[in-house]
VOPAGU-2260 file (C-alpha; in pm, 1 decimal, decimal comma):
REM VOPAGU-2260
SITE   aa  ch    i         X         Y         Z
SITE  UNK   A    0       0,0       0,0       0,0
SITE  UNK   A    1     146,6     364,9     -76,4
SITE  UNK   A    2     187,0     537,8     271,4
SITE  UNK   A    3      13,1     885,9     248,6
SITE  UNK   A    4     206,9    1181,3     184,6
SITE  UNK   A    5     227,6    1350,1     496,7
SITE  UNK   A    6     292,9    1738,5     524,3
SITE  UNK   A    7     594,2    1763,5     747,3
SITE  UNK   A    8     766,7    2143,9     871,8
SITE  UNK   A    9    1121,8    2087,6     993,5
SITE  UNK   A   10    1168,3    2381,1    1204,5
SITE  UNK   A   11    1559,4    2394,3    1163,8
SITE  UNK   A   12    1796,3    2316,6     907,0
SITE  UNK   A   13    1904,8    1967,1     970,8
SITE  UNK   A   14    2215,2    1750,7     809,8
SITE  UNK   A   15    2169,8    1754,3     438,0
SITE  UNK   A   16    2143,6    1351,4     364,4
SITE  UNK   A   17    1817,0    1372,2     630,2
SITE  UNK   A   18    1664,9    1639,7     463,5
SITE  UNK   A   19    1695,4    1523,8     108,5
SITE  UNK   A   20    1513,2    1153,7     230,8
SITE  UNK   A   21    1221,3    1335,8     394,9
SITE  UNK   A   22    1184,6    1532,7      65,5
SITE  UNK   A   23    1205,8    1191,0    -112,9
SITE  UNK   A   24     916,4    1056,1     131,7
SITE  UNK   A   25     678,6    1344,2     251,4
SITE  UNK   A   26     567,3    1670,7     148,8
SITE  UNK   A   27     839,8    1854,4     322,2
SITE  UNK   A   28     903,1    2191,0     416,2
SITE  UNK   A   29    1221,3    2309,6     542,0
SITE  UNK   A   30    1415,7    2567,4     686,0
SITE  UNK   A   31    1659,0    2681,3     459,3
SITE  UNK   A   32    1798,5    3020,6     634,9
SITE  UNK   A   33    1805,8    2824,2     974,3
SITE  UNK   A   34    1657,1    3111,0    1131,6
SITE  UNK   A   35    1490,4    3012,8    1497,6
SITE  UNK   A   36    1079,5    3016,6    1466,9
SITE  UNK   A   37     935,7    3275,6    1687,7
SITE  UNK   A   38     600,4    3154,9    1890,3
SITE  UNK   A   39     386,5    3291,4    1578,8
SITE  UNK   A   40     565,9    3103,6    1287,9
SITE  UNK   A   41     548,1    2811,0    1527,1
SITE  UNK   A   42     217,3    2798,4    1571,2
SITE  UNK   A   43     161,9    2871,2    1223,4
SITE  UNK   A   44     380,8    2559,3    1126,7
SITE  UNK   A   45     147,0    2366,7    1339,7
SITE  UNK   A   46    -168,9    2459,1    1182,8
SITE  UNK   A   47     -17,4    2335,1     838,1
SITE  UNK   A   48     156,0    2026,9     906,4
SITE  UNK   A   49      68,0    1656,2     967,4
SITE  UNK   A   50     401,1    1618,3    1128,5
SITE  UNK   A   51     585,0    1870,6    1291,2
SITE  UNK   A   52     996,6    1826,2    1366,5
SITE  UNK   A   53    1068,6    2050,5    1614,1
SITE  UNK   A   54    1433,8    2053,8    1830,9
SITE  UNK   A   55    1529,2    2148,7    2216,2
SITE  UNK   A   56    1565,5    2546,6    2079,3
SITE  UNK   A   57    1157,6    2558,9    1991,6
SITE  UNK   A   58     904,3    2587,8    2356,8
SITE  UNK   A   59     592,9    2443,1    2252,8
SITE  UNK   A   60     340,8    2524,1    2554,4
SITE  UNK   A   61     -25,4    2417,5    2638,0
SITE  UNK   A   62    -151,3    2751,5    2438,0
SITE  UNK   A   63      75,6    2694,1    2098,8
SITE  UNK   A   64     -85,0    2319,0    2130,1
SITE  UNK   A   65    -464,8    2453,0    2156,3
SITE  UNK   A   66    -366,1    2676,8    1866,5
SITE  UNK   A   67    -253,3    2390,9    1615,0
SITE  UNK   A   68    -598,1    2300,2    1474,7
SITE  UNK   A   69    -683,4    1988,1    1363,9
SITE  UNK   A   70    -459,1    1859,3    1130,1
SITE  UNK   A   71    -137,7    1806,5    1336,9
SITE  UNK   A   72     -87,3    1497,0    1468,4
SITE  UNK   A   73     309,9    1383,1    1541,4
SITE  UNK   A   74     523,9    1617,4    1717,9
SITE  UNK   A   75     894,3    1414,4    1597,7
SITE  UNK   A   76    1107,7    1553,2    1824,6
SITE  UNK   A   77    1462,0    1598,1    1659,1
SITE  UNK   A   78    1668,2    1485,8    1977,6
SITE  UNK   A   79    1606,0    1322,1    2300,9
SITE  UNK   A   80    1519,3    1575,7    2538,2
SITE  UNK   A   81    1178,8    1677,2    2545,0
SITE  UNK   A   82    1100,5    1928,2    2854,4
SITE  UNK   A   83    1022,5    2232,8    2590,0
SITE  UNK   A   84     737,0    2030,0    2443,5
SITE  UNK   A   85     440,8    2015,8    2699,3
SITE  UNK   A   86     365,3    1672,9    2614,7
SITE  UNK   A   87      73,2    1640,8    2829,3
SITE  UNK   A   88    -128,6    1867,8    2657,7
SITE  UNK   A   89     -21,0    1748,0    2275,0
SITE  UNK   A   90    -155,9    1367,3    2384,5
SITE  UNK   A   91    -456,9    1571,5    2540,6
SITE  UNK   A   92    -564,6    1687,8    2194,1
SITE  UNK   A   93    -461,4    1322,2    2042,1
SITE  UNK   A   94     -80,9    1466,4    1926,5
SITE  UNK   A   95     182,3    1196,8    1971,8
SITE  UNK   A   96     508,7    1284,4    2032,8
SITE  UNK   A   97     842,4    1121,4    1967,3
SITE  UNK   A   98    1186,6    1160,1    2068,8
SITE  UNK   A   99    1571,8     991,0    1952,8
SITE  UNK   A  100    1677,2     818,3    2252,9
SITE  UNK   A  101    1988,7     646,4    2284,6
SITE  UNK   A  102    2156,9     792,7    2000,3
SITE  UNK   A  103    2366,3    1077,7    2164,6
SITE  UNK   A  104    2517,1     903,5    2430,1
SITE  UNK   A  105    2823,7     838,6    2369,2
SITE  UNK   A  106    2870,4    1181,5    2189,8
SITE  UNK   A  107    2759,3    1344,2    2498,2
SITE  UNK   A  108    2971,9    1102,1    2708,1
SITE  UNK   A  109    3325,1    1221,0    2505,6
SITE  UNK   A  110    3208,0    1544,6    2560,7
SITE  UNK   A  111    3184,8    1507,6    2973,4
SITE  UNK   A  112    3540,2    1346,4    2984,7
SITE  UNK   A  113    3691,3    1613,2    2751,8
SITE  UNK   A  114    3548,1    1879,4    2943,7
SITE  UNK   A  115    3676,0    1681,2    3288,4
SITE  UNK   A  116    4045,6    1702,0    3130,3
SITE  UNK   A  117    4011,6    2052,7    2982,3
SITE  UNK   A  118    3942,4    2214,7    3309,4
SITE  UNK   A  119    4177,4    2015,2    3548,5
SITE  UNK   A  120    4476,2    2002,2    3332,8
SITE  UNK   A  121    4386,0    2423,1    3254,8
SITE  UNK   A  122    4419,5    2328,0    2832,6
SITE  UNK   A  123    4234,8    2656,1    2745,2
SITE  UNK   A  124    4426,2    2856,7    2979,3
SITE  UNK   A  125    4752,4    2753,9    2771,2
SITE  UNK   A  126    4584,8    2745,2    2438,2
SITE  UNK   A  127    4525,2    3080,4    2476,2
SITE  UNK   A  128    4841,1    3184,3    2545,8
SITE  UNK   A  129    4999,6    2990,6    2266,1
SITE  UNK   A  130    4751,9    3137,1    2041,6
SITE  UNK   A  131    4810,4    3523,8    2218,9
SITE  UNK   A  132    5241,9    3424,9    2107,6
SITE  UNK   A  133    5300,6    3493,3    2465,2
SITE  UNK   A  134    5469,2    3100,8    2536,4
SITE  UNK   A  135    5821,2    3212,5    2656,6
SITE  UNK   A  136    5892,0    2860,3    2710,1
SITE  UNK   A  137    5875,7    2562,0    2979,2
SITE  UNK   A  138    5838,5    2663,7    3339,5
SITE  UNK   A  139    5864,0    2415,9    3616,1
SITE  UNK   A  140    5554,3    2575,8    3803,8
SITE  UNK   A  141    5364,9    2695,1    3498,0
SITE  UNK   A  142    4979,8    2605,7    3421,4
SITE  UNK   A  143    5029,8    2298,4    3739,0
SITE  UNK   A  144    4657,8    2118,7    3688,8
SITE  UNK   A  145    4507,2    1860,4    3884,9
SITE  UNK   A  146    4648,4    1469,5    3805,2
SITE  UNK   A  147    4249,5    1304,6    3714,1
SITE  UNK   A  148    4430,7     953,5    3741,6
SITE  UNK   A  149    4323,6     838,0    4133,1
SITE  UNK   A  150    4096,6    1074,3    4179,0
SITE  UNK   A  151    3672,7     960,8    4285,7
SITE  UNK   A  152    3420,8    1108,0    4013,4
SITE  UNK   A  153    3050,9    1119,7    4103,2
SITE  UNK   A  154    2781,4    1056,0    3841,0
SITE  UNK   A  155    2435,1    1258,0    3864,0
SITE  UNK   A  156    2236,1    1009,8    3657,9
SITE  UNK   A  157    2319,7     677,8    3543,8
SITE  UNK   A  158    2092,6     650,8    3244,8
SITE  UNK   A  159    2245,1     587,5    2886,2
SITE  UNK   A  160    2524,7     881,4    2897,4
SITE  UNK   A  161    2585,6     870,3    3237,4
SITE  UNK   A  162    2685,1     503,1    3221,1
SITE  UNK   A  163    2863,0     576,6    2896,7
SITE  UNK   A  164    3080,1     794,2    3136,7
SITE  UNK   A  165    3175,8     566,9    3356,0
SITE  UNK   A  166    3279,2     321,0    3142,8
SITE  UNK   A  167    3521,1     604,8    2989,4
SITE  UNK   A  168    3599,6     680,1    3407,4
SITE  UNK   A  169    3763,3     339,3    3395,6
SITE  UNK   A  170    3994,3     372,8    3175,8
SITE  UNK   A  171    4109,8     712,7    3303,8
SITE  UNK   A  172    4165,1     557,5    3658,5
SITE  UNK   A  173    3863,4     691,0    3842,8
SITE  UNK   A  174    3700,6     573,3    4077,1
SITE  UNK   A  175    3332,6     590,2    4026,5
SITE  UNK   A  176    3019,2     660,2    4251,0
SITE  UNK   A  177    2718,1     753,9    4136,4
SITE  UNK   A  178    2386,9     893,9    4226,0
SITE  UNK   A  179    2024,0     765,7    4087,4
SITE  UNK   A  180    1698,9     764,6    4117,9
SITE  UNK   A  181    1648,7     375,7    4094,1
SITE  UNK   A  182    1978,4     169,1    4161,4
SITE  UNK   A  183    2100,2     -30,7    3885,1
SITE  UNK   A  184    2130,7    -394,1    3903,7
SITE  UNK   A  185    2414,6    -541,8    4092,9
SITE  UNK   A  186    2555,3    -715,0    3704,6
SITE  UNK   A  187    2542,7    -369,8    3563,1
SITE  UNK   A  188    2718,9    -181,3    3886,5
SITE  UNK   A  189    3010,5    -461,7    3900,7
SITE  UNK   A  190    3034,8    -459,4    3515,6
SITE  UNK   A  191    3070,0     -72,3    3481,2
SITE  UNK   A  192    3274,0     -60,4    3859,0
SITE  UNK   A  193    3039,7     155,3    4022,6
SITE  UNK   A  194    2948,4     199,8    4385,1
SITE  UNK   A  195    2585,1     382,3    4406,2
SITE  UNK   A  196    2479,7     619,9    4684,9
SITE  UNK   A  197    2142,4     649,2    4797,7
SITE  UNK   A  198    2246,4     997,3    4922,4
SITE  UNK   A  199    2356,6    1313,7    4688,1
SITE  UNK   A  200    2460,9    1478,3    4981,1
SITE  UNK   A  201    2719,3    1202,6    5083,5
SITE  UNK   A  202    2851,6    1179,3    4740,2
SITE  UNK   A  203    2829,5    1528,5    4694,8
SITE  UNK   A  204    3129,7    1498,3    5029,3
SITE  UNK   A  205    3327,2    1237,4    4902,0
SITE  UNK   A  206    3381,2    1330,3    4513,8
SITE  UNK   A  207    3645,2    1546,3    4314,5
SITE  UNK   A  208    3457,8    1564,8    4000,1
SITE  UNK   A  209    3062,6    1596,1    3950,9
SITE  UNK   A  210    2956,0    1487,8    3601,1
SITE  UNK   A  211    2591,3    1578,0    3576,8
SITE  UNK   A  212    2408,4    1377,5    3366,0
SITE  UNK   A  213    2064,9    1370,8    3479,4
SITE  UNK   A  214    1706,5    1554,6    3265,6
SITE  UNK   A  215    1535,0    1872,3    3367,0
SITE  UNK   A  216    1251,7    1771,4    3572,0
SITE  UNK   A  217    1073,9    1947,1    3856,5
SITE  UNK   A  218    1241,4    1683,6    4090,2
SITE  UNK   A  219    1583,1    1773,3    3933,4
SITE  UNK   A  220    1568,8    2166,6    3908,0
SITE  UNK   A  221    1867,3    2325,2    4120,6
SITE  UNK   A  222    1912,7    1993,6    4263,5
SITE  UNK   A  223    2266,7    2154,0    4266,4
SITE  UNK   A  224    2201,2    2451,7    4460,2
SITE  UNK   A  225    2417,7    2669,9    4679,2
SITE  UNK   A  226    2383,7    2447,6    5005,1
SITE  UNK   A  227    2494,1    2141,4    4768,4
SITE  UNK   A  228    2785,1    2295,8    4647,7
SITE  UNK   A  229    2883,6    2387,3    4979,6
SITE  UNK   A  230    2906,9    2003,8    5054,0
SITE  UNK   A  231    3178,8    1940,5    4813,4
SITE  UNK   A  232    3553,7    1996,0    4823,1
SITE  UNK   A  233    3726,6    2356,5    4733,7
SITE  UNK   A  234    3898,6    2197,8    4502,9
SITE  UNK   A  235    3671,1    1948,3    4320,8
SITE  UNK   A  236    3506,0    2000,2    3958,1
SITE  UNK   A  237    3181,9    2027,7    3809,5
SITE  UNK   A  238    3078,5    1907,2    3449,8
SITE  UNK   A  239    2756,5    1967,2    3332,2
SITE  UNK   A  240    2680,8    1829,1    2973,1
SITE  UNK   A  241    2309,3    1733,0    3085,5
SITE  UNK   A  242    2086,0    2057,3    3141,8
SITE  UNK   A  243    2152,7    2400,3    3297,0
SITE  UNK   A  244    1863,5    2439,1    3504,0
SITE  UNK   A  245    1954,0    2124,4    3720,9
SITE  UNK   A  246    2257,9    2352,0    3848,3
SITE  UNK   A  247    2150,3    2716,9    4015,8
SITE  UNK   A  248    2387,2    2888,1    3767,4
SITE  UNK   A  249    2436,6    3174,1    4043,1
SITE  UNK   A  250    2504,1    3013,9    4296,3
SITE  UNK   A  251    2778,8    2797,0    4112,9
SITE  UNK   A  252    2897,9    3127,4    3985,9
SITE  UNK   A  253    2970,6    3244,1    4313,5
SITE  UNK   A  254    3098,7    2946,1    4447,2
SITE  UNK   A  255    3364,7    2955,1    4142,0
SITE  UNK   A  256    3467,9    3319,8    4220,2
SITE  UNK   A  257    3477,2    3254,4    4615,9
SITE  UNK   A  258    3732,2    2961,2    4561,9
SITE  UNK   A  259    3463,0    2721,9    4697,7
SITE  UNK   A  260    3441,9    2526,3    4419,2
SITE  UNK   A  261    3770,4    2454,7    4193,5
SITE  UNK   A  262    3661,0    2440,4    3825,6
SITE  UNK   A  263    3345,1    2377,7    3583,2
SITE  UNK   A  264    3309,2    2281,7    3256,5
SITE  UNK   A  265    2983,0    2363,0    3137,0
SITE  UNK   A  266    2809,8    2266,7    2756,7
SITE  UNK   A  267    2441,1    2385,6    2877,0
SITE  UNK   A  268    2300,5    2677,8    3071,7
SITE  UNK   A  269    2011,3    2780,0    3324,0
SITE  UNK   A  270    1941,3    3056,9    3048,1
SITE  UNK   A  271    1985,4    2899,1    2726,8
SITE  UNK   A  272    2196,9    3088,4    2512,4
SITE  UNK   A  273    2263,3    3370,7    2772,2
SITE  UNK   A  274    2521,1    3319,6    2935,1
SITE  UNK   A  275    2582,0    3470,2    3299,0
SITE  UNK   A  276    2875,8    3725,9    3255,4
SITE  UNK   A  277    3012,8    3665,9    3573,3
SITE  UNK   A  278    3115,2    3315,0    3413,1
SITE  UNK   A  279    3303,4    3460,2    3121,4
SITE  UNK   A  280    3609,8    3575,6    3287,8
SITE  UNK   A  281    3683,3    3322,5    3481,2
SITE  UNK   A  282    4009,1    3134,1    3441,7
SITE  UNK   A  283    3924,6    2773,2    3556,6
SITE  UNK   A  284    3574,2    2723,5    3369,9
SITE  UNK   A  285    3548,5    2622,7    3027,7
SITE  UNK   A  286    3222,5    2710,4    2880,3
SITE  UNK   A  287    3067,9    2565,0    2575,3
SITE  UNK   A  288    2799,0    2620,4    2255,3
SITE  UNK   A  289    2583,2    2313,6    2338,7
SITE  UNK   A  290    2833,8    2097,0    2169,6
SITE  UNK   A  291    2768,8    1754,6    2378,8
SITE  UNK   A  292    2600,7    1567,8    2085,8
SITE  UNK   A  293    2731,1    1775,7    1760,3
SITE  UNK   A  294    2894,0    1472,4    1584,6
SITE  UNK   A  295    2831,2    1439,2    1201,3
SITE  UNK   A  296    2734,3    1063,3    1301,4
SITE  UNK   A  297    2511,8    1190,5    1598,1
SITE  UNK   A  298    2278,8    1411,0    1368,0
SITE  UNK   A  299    2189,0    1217,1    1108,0
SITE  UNK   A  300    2126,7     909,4    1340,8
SITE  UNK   A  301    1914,7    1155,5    1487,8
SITE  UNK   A  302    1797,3    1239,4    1215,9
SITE  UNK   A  303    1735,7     846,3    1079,8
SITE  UNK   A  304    1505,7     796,3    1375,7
SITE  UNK   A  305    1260,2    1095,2    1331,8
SITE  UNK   A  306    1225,4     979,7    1001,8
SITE  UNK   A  307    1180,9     546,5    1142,4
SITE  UNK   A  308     878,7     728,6    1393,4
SITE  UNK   A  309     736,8     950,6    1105,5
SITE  UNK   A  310     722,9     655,7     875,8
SITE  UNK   A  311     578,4     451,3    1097,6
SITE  UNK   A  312     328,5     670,9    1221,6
SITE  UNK   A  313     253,4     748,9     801,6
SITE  UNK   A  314     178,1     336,4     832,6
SITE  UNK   A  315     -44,4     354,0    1093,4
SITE  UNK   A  316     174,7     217,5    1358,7
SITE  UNK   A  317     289,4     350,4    1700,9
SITE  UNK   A  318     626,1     537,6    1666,5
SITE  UNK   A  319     919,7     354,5    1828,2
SITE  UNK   A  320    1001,5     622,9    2048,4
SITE  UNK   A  321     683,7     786,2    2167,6
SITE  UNK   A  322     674,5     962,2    2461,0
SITE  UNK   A  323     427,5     997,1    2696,4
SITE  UNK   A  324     317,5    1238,7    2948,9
């Protein structure tokens, strides 16, 4: 049977191979200039499309939903998290939504590790010199980091990427505890060398690197907060690859200024795209574009499984990854 041609809005530009095989399967229409849909041209999107592909930089609330019409019925999330979609109200009005789990995990897991080594071994502090031509050569006390080898990293969230992480831990010498909302089985903690505490607060104590790795939730927003911070060791790390709002940005920032805390290496922000300014100048945080999962293999897997739910919604059939409320 010859699925129906389904009217699908991309609302960003996304790798060229997955646009080209959504424009060889549905009536497409994409976003050539890459420009970021205001609330308007999102709602208008929704009114015209069957399918709508949306990403983490478009919030689609309970009104935008209740101003779609009729004819939308697939939200395909283009990547895994989905806090900016309120799903609850799309399923309300009979709107499925997917997502692309599991393929960004070990993007986002290189990502925590090279961030971990960046700030303790102070790489962008001497990159930037090199780059400034102010090297004068090798000096016996110059840029001293921290040795990672030895030393106890905590994990905030041992889903896919945070046990991606510690299987990367291993091989750096670290040892690993970790933090969760369900403990893992006792196979998967001795296979990965894990010790779990039912306790953030005792980790939190007993860790020289945080690696956060855990979704935006109501349960999980500022679950680092100043008190929190407070707990851990002047000198230990934090890496947040995850989401910003899990960390109260100020209170980190004035932890890092203080000398309470000894680095961060951050990839995602409590504001989005602004950034707090008191972060900027800073010499032992490394701050960066939301670059956890931007691998050329990453997107278009992402990419291949919007387009495995869309075509199976187009056959009738439940999309792999649905999410529900």
């Amino acid at each position: 049977m010859e699925r129906k041609r389904l009217k699908v809005v991309i609302t960003r530009a996304l790798p060229r191979e997955v646009e080209t095989r959504m424009q060889e399967l549905f009536d497409v229409e994409l976003n050539a200039e890459d420009k970021k849909l205001d609330r308007a041209d999102l709602i208008a999107a929704m009114q015209k499309a069957d399918v709508l592909v949306p990403c983490i930089t478009d919030q689609i609330d309970a009104d935008m939903i209740s101003e779609a019409g009729g004819r939308l019925k697939l939200i395909a999330n283009y990547g895994v998290g989905i806090e900016h979609i309120d799903i609850a109200a799309a399923r309300a009005r009979g709107i499925q939504v997917s997502n692309t789990p599991g393929v960004v995990a070990e993007d986002t897991a290189d990502m925590a590790i090279a961030l971990m080594l960046a700030v303790m071994r102070r790489m962008p502090e001497g990159d930037q010199l090199m780059q400034r031509g102010d090297w004068t050569g090798w000096a016996p006390t110059a840029f001293l980091g921290q040795r990672v080898n030895g030393k106890t990293l905590g994990i905030l969230g041992m889903g896919r990427i945070g046990q991606a992480v510690a299987r990367r831990a291993r091989a750096f010498g670290l040892n690993v505890l970790y933090n969760n909302r369900r403990r893992l089985h006792e196979e998967t903690e001795a296979d990965l060398g894990i010790t779990w505490f039912e306790s953030l607060d005792q980790m939190l104590s007993r860790i020289d690197i945080l690696s956060i790795n855990t979704p935006h939730t109501p349960a999980t927003y500022h679950l680092i907060n100043a008190r929190r911070l407070k707990l851990m060791k002047p000198t230990s790390v934090i890496v947040n690859t995850s989401r910003g709002e899990v960390v109260d940005e100020n209170a980190l920032t004035r932890g890092l200024r203080a000398g309470e805390i000894g680095g961060a290496g951050l990839d995602v922000f409590e504001r989005g795209h602004q950034i707090n300014p008191r972060l900027r100048d800073l010499p032992n945080v490394v701050l960066l574009p939301h670059m956890g999962s931007a691998t050329v293999e990453g997107r278009r897997e992402m990419g291949e499984r919007v387009l495995l739910n869309i075509c199976n919604f187009a056959d009738g059939v439940s999309p792999p990854d649905m999410v529900l409320p």
